[in-house]
N, C-alpha and C positions, 0 to 999 in steps of 0.2 A: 325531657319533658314528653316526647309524643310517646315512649314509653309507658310511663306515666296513663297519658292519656288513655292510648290502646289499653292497658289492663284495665281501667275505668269501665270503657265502654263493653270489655268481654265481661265484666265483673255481674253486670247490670242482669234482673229477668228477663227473659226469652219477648216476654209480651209489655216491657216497657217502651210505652207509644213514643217518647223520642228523650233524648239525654241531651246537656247543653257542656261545652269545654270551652273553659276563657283562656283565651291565646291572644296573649301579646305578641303584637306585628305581626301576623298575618298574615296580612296581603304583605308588607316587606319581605315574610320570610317563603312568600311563594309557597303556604301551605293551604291555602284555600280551598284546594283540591281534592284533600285529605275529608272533606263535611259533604254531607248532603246541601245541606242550606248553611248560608252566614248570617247573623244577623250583627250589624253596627249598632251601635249606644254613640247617638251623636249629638255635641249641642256647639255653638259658635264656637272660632277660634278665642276670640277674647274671653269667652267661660272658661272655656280648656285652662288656658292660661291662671286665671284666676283663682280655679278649682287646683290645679298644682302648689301657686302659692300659700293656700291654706292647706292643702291635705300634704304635701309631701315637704313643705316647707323649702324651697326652692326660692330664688331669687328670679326677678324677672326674665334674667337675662340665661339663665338654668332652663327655664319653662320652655322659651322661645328654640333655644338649644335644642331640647328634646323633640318640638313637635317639627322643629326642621329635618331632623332624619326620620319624620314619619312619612307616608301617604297625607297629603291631606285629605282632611275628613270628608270634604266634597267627592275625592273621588270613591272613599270607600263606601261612601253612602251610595253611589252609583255604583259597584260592584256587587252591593249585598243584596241577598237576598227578600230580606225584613229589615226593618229599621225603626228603632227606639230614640227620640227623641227626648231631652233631659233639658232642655231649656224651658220649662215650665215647671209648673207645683208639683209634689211629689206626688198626690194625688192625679195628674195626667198624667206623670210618668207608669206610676203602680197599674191605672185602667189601659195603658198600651199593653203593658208586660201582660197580664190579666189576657186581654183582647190575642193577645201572641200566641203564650199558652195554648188559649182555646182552638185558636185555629192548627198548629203545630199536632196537639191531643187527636184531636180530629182527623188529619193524614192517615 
């Protein structure tokens, strides 16, 4: 994957103001270090949970499983840099992302 990754970012033009790479665990895998900025997609444990059960079709007890060998999200929300919020309408979520962009563009 950081393979992957790295040819990505050499791939990209010279004057592209910033590129984003979604990397699962993270902070678990002690890669944080590898970014300039992190930014988390955070919403309650219970959504987490909930959003599992219908997107990956998991049983509760799967859901619960998974985000046990995660970081919980409180701390990675205190580790990142920016953070996006998804426990509200997709409309606040799109005007964060929106809002993100611009300042990120901006840099």
């Amino acid at each position: 994957m950081q393979r992957a990754i790295d040819q990505f970012f050499a791939s990209l033009p010279k004057r592209t103001p910033f590129a984003v790479a979604d990397v699962p665990l993270l902070f678990e895998t002690k890669r944080e270090g590898q970014f300039t900025s992190v930014i988390v997609v955070a919403c309650p444990r219970e959504m987490q949970i909930e959003r599992m059960l219908t997107r990956n079709k998991l049983s509760k007890e799967d859901a619960e499983r998974r985000l046990a060998a995660q970081l919980p999200i409180d701390q990675k929300v205190k580790k990142a840099n920016y953070v996006i919020k998804t426990d509200g309408s997709f409309e606040e979520t799109d005007a964060q992302v929106a809002a993100l962009v611009k300042t990120l563009a901006a840099r």
